[in-house]
C-alpha positions as CSV (number, residue, x, y, z in Angstrom):
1,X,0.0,0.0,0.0
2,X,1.3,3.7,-0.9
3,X,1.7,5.6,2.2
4,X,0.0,8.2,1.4
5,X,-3.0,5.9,1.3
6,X,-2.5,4.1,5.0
7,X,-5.3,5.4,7.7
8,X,-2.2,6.0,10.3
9,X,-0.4,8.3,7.6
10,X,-4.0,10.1,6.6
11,X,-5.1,10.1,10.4
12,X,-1.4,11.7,11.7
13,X,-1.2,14.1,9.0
14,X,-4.5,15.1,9.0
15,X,-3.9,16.0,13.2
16,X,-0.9,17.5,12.8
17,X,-2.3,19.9,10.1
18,X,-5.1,21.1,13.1
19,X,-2.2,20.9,15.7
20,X,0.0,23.3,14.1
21,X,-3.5,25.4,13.2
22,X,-4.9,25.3,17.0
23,X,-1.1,26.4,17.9
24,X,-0.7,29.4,16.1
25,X,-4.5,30.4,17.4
26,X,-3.4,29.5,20.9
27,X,-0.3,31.2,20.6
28,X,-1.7,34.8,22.0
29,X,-2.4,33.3,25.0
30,X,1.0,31.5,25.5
31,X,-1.0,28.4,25.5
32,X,0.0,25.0,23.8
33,X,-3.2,22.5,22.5
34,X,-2.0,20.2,25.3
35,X,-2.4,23.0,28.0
36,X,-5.7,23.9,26.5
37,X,-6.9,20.1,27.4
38,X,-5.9,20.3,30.8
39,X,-7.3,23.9,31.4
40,X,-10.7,22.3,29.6
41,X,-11.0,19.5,32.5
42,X,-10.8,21.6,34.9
43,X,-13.5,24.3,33.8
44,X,-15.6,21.1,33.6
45,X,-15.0,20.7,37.5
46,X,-13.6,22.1,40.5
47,X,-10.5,19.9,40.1
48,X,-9.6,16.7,39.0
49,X,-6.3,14.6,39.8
50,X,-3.4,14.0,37.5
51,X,-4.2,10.8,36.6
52,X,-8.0,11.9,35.7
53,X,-6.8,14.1,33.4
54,X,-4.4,11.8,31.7
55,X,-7.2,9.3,31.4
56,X,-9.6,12.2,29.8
57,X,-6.9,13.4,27.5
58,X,-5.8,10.1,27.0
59,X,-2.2,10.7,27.5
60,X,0.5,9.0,30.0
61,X,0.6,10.3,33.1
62,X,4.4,11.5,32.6
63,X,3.6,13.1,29.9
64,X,0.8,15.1,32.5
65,X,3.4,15.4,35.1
66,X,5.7,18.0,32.4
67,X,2.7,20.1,31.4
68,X,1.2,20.7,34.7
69,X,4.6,21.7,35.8
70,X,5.0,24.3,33.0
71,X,1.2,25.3,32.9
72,X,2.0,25.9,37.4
73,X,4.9,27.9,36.4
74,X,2.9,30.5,34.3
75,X,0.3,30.7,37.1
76,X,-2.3,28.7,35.2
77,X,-2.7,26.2,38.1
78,X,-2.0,25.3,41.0
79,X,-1.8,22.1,42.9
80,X,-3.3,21.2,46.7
81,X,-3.1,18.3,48.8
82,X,-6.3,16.9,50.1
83,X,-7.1,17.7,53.2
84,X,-9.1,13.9,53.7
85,X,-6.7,12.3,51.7
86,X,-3.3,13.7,51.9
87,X,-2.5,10.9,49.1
88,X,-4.3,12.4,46.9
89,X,-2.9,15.7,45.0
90,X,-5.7,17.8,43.1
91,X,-5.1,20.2,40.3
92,X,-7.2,23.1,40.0
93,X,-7.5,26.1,38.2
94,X,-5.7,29.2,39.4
95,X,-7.8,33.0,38.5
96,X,-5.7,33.5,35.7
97,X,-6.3,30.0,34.4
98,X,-10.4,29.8,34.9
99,X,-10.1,34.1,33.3
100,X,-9.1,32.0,29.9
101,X,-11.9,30.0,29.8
102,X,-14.3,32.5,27.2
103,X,-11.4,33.6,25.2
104,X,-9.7,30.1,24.9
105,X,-13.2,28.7,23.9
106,X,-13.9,31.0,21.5
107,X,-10.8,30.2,19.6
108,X,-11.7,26.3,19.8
109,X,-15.1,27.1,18.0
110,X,-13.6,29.4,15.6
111,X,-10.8,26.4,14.6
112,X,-13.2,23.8,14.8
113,X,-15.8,26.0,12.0
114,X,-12.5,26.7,10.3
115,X,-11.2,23.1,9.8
116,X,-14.5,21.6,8.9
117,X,-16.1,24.7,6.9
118,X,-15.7,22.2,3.4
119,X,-17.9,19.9,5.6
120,X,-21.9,19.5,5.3
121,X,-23.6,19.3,8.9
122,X,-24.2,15.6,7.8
123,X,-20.9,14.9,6.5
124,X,-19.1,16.7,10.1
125,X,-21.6,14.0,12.0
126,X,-20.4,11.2,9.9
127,X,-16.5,12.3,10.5
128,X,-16.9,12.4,14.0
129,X,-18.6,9.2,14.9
130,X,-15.9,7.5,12.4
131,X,-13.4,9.1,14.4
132,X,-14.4,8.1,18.0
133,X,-15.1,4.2,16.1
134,X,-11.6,4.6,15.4
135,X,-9.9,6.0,18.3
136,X,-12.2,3.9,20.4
137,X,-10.2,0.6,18.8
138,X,-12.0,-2.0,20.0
139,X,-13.3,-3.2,16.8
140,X,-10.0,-4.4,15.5
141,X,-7.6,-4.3,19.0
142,X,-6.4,-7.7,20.3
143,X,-8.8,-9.4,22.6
């Protein structure tokens, strides 16, 4: 098969062209896709734990550990110990982060129109659902 015709080629491609898209966007705000992710889990919520957020952003939870560290050092979050469970370390938004929320948004909606603007309504429903089929894997993964 040509490579330009392999679903992991078209799918990585394809991301990478909305990465580098979203970056530029998010670029005014000093803010990177993957901070944008983390910062998004938390407007859902009070807080959430590292590991919550790596298993919503499906990413490892090292690779968590490196962004909250940068996003703490531009004042974006903060994180507390729980005063039940001093186990447990939560990760919540600071002013500065939750003040990004309607801007930060904003810019999502305007990419998202951007990138799929060449779409019908019925054609955007189709991609979607044929990417979560996809990135939910368990049609093909080992079992």
């Amino acid at each position: 098969m040509e490579l330009t015709q392999c679903i992991n080629y078209l799918l990585t491609t394809a991301q990478h062209s909305v990465f580098q898209f979203l970056s530029s966007k998010l670029s005014e705000y000093d803010i990177t896709p993957s901070q944008y992710g983390v910062l998004s889990c938390l407007w859902q919520r009070d807080f959430a734990t590292p590991k919550q957020i790596s298993e919503i952003l499906c990413l490892e939870t090292s690779t968590i550990s490196g962004v909250l560290d940068r996003m703490q050092k531009k004042g974006l979050i903060d994180r507390v110990i729980n005063k039940e469970d001093r186990r447990e370390v939560r990760v919540v938004p600071t002013e500065k982060g939750k003040a990004l929320e309607e801007p930060i948004s904003k810019i999502i909606d305007d990419v998202n129109e951007e990138v799929l603007k060449c779409f019908s309504d019925e054609e955007i429903a189709v991609l979607k659902n044929n990417l979560r089929i996809i990135a939910e894997g368990s049609h093909y993964a080992e079992g």
